[in-house]
PDB file of N, CA, C and O in Angstrom, chain B, residues numbered from 101:
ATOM      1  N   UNK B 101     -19.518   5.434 -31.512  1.00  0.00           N
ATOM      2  CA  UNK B 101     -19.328   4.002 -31.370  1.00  0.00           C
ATOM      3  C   UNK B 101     -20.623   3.302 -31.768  1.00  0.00           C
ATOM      4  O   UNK B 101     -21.726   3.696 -31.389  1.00  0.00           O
ATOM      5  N   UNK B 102     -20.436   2.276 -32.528  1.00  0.00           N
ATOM      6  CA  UNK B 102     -21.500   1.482 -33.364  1.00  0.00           C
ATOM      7  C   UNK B 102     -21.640   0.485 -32.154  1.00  0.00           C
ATOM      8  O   UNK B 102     -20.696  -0.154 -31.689  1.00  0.00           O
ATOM      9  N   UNK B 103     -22.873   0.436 -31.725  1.00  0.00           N
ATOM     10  CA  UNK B 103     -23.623  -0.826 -31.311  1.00  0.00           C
ATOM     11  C   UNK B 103     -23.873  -2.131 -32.713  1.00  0.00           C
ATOM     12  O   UNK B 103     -24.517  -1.960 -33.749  1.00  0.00           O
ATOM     13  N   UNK B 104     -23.151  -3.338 -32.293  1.00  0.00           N
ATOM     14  CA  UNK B 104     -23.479  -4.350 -33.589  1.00  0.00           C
ATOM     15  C   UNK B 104     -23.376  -5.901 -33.108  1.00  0.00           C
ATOM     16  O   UNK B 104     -22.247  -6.274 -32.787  1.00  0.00           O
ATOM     17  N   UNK B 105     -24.328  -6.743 -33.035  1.00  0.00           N
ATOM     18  CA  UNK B 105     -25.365  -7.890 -32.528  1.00  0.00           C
ATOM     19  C   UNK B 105     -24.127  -8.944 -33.203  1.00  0.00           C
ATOM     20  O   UNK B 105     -23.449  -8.615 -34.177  1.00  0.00           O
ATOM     21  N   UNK B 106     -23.997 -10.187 -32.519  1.00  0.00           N
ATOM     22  CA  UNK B 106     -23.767 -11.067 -32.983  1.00  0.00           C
ATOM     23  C   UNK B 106     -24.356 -12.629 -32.053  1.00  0.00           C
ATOM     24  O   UNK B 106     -24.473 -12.191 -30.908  1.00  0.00           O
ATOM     25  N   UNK B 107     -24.674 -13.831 -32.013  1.00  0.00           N
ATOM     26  CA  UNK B 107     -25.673 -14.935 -31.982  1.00  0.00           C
ATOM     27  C   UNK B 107     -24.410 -15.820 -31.506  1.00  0.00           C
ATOM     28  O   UNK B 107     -23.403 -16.148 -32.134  1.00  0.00           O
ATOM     29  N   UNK B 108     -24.947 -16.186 -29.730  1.00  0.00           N
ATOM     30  CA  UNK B 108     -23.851 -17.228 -29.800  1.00  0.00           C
ATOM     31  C   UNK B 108     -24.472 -18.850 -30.104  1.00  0.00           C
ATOM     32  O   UNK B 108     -25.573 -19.143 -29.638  1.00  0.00           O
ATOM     33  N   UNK B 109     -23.835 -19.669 -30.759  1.00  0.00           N
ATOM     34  CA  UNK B 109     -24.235 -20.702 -30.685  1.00  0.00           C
ATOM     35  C   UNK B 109     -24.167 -21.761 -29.251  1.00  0.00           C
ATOM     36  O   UNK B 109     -23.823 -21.715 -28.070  1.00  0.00           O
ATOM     37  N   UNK B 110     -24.762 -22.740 -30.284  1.00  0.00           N
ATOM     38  CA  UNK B 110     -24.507 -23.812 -28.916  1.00  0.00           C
ATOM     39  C   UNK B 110     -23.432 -24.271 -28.300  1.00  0.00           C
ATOM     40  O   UNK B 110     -23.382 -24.784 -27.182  1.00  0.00           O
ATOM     41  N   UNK B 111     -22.290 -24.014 -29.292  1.00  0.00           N
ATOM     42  CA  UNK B 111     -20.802 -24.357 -28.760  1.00  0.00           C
ATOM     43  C   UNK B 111     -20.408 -23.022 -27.452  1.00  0.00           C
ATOM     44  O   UNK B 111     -19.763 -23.361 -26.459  1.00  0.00           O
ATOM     45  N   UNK B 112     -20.827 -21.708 -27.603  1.00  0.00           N
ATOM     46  CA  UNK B 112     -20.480 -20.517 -27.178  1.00  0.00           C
ATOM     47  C   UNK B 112     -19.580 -19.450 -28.316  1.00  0.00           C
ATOM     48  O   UNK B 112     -18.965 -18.463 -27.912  1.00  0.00           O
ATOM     49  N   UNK B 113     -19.628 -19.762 -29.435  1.00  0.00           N
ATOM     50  CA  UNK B 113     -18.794 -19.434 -30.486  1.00  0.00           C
ATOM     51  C   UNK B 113     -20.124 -18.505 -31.259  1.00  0.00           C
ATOM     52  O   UNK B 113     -21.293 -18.692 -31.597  1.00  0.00           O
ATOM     53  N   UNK B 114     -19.055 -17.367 -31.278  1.00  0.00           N
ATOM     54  CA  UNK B 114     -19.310 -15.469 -31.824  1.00  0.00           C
ATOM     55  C   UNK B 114     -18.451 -15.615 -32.785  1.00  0.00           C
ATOM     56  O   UNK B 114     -17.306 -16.067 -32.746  1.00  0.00           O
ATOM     57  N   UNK B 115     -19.340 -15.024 -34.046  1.00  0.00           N
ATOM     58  CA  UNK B 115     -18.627 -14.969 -35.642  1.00  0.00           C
ATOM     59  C   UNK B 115     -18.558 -13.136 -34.955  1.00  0.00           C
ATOM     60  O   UNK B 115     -19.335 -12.777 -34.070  1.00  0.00           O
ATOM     61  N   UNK B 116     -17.567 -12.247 -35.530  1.00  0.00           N
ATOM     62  CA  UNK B 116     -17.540 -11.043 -35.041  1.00  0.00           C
ATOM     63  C   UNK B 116     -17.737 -10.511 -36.330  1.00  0.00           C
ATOM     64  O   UNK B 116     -17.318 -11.009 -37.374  1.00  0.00           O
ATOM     65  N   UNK B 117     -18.539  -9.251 -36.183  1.00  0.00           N
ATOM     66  CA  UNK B 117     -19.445  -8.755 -37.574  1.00  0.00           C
ATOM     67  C   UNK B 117     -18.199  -7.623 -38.164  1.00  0.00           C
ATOM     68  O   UNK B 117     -17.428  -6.879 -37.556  1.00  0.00           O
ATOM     69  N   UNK B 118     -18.422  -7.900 -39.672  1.00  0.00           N
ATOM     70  CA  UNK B 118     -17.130  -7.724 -40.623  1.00  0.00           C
ATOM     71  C   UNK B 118     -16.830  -6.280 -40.168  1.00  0.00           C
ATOM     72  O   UNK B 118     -15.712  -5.882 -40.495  1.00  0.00           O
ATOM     73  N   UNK B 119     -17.388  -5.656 -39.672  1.00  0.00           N
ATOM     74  CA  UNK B 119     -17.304  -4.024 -39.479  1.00  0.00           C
ATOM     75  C   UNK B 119     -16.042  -3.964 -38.171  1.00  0.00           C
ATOM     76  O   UNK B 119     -15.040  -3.269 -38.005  1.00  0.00           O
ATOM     77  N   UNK B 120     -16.624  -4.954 -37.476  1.00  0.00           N
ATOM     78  CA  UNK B 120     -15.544  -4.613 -36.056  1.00  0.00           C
ATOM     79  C   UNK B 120     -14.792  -5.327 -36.127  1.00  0.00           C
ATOM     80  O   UNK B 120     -14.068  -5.165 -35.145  1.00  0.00           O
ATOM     81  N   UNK B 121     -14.322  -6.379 -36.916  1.00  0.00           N
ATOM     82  CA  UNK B 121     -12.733  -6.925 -37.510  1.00  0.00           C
ATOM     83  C   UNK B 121     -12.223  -6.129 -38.297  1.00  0.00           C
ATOM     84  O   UNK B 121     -11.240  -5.626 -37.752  1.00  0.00           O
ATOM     85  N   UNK B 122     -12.427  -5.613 -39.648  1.00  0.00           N
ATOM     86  CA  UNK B 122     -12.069  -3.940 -40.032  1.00  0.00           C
ATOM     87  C   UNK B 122     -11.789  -3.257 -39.130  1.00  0.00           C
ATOM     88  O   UNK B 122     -10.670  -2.756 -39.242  1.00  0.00           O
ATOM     89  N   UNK B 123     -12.404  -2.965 -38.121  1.00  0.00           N
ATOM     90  CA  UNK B 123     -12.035  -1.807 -37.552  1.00  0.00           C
ATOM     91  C   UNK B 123     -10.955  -1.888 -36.200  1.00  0.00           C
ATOM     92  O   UNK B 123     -10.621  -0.881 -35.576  1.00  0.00           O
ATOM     93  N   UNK B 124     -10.559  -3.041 -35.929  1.00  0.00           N
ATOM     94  CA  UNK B 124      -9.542  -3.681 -35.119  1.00  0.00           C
ATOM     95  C   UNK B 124      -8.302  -4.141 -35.574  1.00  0.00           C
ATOM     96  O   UNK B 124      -7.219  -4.237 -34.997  1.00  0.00           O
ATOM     97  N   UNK B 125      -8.793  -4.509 -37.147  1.00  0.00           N
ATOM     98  CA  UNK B 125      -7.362  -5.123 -37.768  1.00  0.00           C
ATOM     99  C   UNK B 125      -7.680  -6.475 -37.270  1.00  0.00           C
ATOM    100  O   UNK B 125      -6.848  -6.872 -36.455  1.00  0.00           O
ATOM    101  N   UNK B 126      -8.561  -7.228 -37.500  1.00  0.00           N
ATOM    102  CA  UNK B 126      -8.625  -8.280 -37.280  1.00  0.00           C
ATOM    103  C   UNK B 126      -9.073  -9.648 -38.226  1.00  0.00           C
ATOM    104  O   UNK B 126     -10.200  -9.975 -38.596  1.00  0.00           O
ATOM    105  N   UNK B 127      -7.942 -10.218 -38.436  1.00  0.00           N
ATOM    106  CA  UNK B 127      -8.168 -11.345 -39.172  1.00  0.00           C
ATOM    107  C   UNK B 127      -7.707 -13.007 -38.977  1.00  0.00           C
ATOM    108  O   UNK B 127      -7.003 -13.408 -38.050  1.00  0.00           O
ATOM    109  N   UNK B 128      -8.112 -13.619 -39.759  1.00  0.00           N
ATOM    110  CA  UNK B 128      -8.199 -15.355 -39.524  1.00  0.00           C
ATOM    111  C   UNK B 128      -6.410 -15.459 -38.759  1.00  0.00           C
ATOM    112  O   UNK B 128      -5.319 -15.221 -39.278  1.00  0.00           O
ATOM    113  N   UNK B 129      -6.840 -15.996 -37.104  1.00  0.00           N
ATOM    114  CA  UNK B 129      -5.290 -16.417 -36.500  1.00  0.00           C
ATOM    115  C   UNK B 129      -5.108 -15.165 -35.909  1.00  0.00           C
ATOM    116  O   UNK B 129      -4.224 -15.411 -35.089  1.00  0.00           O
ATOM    117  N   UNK B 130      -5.381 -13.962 -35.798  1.00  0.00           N
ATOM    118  CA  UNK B 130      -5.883 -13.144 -34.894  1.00  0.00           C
ATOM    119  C   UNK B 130      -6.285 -13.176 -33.437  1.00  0.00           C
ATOM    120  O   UNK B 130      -7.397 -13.591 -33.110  1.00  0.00           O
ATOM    121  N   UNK B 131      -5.150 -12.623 -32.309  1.00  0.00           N
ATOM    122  CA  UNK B 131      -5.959 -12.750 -30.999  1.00  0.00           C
ATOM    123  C   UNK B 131      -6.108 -12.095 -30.442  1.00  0.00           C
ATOM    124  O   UNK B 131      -5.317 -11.216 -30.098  1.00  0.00           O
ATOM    125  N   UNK B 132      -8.035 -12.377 -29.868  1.00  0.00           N
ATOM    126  CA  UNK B 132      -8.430 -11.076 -29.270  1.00  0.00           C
ATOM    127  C   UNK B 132      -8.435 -11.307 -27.794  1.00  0.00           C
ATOM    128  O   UNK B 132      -7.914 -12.264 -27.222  1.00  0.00           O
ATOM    129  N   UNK B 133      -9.109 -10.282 -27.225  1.00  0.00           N
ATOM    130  CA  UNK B 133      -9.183 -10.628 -25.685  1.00  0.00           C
ATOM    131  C   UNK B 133     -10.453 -10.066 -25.324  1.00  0.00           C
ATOM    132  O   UNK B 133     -11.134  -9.182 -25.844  1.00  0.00           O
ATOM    133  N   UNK B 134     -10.653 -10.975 -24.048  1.00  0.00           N
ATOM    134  CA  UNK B 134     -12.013 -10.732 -23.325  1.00  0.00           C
ATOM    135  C   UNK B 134     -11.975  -9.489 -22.138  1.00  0.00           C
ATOM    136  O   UNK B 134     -10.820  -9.379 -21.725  1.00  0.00           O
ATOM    137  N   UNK B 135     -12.537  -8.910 -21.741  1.00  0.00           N
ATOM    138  CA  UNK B 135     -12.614  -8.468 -20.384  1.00  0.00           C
ATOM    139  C   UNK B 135     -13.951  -8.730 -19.614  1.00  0.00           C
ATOM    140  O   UNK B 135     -14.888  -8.897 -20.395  1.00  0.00           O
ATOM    141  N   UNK B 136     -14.207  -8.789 -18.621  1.00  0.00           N
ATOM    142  CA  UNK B 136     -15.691  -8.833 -18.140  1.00  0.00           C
ATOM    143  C   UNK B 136     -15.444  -7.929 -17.139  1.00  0.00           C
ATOM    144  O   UNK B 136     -14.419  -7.715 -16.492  1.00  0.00           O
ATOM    145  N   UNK B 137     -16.499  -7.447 -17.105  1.00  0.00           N
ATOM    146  CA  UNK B 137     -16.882  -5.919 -15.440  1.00  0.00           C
ATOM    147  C   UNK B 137     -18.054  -6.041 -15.084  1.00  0.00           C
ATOM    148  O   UNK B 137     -18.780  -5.099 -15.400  1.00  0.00           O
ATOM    149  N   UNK B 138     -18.735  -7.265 -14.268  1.00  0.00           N
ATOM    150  CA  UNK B 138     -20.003  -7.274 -13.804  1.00  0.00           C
ATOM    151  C   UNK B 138     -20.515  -7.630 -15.011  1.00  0.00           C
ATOM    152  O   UNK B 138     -19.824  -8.397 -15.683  1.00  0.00           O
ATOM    153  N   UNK B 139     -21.340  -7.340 -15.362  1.00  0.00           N
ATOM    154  CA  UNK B 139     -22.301  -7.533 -16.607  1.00  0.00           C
ATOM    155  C   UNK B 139     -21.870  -7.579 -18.035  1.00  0.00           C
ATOM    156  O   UNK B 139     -22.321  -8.213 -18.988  1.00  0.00           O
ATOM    157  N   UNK B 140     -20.659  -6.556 -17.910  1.00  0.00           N
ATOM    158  CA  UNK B 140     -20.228  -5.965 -19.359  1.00  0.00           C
ATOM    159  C   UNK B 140     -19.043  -6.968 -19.430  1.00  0.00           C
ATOM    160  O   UNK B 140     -18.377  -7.425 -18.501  1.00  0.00           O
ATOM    161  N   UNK B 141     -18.903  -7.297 -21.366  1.00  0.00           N
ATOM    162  CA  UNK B 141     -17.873  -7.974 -21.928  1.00  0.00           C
ATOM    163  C   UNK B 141     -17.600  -6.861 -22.843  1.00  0.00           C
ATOM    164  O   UNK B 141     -18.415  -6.312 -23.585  1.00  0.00           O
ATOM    165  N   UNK B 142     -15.944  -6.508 -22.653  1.00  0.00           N
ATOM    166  CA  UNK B 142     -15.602  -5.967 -23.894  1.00  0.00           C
ATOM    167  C   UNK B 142     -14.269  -7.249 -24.490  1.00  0.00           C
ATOM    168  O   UNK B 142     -13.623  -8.212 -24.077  1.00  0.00           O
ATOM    169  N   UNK B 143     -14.470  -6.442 -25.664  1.00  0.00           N
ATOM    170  CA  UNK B 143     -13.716  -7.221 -26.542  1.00  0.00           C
ATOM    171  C   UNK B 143     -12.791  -6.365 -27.131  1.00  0.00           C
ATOM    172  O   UNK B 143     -13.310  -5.315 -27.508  1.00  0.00           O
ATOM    173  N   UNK B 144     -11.312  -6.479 -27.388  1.00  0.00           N
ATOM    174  CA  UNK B 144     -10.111  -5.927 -28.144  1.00  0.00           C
ATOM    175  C   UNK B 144      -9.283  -6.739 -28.648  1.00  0.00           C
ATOM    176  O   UNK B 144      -8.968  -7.766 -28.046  1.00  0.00           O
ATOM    177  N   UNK B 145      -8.693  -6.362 -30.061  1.00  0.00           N
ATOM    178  CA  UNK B 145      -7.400  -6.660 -30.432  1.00  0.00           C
ATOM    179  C   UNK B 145      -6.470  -7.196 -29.425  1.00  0.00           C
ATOM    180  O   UNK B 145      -5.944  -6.293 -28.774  1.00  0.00           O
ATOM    181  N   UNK B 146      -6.200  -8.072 -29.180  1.00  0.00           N
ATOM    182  CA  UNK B 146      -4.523  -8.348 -28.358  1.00  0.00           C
ATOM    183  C   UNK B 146      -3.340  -9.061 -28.784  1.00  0.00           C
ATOM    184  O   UNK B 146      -2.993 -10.236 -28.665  1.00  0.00           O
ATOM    185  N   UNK B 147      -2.571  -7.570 -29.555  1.00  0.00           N
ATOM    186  CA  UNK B 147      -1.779  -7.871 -30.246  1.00  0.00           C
ATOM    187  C   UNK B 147      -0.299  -8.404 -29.590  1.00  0.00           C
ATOM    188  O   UNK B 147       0.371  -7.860 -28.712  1.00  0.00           O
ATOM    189  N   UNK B 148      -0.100  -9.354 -30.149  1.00  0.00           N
ATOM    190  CA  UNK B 148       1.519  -9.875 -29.916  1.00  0.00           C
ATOM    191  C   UNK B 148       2.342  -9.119 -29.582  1.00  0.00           C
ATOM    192  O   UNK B 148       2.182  -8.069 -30.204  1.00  0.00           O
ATOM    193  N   UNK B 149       3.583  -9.050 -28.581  1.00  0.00           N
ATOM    194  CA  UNK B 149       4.691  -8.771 -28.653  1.00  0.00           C
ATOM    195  C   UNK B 149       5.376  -8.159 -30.337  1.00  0.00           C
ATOM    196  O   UNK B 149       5.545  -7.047 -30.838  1.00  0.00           O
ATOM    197  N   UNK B 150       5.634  -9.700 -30.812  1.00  0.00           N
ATOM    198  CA  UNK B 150       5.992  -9.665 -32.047  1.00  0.00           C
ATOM    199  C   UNK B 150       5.669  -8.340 -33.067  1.00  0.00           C
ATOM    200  O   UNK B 150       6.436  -7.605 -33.691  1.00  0.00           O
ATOM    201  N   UNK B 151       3.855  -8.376 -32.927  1.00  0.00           N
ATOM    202  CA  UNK B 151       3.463  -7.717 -34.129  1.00  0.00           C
ATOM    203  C   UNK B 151       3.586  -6.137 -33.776  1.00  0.00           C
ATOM    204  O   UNK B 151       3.611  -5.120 -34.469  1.00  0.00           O
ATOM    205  N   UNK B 152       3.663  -6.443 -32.129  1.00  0.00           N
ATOM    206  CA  UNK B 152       4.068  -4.594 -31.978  1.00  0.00           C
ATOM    207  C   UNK B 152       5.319  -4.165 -32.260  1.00  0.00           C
ATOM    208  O   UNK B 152       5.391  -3.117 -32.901  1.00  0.00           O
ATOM    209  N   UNK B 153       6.238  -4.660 -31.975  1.00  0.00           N
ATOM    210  CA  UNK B 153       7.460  -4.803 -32.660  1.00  0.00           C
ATOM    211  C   UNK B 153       7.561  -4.393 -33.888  1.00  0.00           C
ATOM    212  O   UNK B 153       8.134  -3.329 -34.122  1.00  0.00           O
ATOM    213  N   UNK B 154       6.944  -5.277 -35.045  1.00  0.00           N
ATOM    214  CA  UNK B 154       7.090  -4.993 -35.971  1.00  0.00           C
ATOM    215  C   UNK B 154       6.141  -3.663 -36.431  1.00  0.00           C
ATOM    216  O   UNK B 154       6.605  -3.219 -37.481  1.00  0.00           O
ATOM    217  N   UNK B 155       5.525  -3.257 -36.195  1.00  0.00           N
ATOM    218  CA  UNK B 155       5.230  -2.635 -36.403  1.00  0.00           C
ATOM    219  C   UNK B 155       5.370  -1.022 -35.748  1.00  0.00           C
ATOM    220  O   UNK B 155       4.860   0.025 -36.147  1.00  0.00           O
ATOM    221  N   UNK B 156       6.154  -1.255 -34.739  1.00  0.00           N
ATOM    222  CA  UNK B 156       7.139  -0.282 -34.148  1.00  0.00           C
ATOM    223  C   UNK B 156       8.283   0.080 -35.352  1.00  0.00           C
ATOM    224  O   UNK B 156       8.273   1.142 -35.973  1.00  0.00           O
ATOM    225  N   UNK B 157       9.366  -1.116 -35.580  1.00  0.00           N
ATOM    226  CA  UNK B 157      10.450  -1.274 -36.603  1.00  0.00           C
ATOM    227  C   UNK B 157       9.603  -0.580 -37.893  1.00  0.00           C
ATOM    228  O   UNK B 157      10.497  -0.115 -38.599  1.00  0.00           O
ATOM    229  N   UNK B 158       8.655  -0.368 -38.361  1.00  0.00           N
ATOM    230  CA  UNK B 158       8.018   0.182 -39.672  1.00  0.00           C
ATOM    231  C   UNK B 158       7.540   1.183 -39.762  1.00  0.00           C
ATOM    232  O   UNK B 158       7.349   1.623 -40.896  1.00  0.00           O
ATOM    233  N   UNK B 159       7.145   1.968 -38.592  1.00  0.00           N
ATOM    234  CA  UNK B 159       7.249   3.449 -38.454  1.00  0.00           C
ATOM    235  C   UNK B 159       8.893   3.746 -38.147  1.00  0.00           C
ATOM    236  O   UNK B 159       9.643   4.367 -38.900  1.00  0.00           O
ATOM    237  N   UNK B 160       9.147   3.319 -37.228  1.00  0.00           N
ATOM    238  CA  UNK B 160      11.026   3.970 -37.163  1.00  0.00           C
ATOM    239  C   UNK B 160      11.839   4.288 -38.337  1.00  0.00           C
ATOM    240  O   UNK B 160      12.713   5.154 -38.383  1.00  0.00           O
ATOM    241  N   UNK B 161      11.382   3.314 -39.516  1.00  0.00           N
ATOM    242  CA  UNK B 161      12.055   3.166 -40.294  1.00  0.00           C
ATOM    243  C   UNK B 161      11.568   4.380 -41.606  1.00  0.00           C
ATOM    244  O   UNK B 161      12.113   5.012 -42.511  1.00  0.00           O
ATOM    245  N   UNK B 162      10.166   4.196 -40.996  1.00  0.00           N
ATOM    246  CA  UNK B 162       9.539   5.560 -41.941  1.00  0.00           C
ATOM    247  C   UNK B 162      10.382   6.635 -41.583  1.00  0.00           C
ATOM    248  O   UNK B 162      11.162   7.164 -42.375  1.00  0.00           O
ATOM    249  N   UNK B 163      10.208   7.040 -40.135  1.00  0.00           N
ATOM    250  CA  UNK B 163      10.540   8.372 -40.135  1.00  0.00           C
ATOM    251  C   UNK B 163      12.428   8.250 -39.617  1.00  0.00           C
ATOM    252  O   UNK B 163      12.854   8.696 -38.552  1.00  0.00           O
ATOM    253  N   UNK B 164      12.891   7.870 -40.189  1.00  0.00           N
ATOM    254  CA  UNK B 164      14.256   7.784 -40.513  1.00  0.00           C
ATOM    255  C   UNK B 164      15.317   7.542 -38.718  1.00  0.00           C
ATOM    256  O   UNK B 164      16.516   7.798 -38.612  1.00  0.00           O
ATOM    257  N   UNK B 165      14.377   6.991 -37.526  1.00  0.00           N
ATOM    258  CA  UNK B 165      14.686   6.972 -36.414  1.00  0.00           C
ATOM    259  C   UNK B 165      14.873   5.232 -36.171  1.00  0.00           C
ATOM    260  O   UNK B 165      15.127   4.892 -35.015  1.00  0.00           O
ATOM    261  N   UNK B 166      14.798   4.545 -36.833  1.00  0.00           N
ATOM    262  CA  UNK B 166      15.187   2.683 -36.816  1.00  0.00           C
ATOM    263  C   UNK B 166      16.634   2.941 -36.300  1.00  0.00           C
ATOM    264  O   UNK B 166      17.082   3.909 -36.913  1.00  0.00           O
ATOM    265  N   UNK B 167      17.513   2.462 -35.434  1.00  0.00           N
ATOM    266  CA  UNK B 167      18.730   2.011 -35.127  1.00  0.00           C
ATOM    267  C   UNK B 167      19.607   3.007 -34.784  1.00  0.00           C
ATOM    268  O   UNK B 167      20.804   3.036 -35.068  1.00  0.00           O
ATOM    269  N   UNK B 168      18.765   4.106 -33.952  1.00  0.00           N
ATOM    270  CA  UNK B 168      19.345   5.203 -33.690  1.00  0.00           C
ATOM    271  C   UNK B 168      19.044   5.179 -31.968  1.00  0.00           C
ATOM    272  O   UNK B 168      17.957   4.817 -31.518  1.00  0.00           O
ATOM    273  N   UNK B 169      20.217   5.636 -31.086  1.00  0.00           N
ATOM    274  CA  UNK B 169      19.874   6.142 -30.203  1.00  0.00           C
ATOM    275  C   UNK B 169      18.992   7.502 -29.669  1.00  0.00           C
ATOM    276  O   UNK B 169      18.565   8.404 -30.389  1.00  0.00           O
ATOM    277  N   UNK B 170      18.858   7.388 -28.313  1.00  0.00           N
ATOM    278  CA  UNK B 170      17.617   8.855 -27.900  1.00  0.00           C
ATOM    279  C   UNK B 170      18.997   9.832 -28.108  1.00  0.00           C
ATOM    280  O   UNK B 170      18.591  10.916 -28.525  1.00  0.00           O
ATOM    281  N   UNK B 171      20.320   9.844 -27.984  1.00  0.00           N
ATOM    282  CA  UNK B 171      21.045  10.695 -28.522  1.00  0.00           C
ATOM    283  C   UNK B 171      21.291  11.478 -29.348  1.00  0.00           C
ATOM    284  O   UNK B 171      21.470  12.696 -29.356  1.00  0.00           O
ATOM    285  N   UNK B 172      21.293  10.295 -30.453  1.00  0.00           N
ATOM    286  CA  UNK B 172      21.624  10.312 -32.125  1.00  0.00           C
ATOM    287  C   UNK B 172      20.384  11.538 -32.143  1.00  0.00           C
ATOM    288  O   UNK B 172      20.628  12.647 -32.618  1.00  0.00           O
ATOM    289  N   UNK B 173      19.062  11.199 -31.579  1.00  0.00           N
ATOM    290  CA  UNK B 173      17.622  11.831 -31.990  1.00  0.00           C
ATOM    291  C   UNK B 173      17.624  13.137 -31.673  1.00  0.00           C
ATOM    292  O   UNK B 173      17.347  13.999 -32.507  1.00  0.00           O
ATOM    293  N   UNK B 174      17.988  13.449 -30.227  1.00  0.00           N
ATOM    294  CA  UNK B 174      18.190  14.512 -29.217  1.00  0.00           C
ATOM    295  C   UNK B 174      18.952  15.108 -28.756  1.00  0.00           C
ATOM    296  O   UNK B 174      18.741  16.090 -28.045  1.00  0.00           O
ATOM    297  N   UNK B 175      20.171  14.588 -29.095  1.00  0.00           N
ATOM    298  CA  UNK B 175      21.520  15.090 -28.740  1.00  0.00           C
ATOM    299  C   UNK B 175      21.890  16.565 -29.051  1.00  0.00           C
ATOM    300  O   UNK B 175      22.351  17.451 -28.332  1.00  0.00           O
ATOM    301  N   UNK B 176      21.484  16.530 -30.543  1.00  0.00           N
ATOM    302  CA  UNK B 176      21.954  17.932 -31.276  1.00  0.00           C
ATOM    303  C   UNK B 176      20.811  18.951 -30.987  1.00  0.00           C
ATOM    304  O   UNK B 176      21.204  20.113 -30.879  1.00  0.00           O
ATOM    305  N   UNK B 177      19.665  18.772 -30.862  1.00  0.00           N
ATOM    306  CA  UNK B 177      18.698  19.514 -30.215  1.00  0.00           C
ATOM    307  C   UNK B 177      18.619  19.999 -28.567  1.00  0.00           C
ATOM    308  O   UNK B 177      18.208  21.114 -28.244  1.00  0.00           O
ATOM    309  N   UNK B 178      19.093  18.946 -27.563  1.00  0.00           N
ATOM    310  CA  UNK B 178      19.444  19.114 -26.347  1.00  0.00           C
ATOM    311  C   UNK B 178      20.780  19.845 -26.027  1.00  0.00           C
ATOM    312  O   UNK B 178      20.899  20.667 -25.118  1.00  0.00           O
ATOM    313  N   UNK B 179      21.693  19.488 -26.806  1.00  0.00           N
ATOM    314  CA  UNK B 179      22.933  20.320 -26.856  1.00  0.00           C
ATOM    315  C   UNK B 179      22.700  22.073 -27.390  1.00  0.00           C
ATOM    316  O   UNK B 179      23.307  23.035 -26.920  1.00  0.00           O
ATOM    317  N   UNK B 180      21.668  22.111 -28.467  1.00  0.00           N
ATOM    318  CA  UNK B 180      21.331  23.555 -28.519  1.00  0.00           C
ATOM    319  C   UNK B 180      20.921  24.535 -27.627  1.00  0.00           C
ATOM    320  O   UNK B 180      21.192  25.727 -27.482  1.00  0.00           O
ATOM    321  N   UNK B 181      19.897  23.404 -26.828  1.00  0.00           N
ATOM    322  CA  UNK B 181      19.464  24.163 -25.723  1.00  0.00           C
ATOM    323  C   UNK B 181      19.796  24.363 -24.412  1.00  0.00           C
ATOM    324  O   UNK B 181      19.344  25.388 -23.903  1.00  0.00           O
ATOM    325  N   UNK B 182      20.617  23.490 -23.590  1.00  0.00           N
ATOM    326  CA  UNK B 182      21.892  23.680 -22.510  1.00  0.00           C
ATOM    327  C   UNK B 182      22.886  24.840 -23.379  1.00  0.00           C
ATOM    328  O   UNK B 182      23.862  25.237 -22.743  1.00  0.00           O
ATOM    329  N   UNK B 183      22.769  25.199 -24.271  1.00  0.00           N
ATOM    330  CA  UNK B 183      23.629  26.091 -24.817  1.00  0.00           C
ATOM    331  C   UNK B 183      23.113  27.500 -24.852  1.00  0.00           C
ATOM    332  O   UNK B 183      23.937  28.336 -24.481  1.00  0.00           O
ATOM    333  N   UNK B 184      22.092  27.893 -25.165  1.00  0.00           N
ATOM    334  CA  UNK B 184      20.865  28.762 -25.228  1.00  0.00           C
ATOM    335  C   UNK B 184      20.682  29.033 -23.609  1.00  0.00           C
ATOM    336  O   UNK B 184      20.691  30.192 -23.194  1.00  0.00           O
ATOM    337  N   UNK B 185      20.541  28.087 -22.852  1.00  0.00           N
ATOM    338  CA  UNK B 185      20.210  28.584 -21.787  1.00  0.00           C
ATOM    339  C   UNK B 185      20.898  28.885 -20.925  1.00  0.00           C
ATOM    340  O   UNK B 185      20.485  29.356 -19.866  1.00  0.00           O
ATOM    341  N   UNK B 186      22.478  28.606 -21.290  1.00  0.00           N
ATOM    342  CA  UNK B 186      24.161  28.916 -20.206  1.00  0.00           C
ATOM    343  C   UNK B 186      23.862  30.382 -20.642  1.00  0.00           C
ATOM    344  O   UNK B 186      23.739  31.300 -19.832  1.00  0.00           O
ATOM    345  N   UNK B 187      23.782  30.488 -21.661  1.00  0.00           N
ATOM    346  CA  UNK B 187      24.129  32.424 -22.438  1.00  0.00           C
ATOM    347  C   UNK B 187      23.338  32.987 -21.950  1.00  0.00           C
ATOM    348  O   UNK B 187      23.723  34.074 -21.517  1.00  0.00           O
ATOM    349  N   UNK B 188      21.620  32.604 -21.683  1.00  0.00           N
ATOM    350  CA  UNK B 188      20.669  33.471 -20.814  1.00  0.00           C
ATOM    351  C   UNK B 188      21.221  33.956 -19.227  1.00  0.00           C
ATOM    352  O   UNK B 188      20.499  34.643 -18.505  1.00  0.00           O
TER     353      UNK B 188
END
């Protein structure tokens, strides 16, 4: 983990250094979030509902599991094995 400086102004406003928006996925309209613990501020991504969503829907769809039940997924695999294991 990179230690990396940023200058607050007089408003209280942090430009966040190009390395740790890269590395968050973070860009203009982007919202992040604060935490504080005593002394310490961290800072993360806090992504939308929405964008997890979508981006849930875009792996599913990769791996051919979008609009399928845990059935459809497991059914024929779970049915093998209640089957496998009556015969044991």
């Amino acid at each position: 983990m990179n230690v990396l400086y940023a200058k607050v102004t007089s408003k209280g406003q942090v430009t966040l250094p190009a390395e740790l928006r890269r590395e968050l996925d973070i860009s203009a309209g982007s919202m992040i979030a604060f935490r504080s613990d005593g002394d310490h501020v961290t800072v993360e991504s806090a992504t939308s509902i929405e964008a997890t969503r979508a981006k849930l829907e875009r792996a599913s769809k990769r791996n051919g599991t979008w609009g399928k039940t845990i059935d459809d997924i497991h059914g024929p695999w779970r049915d093998a094995a209640v089957e496998r294991y009556a015969r044991s």
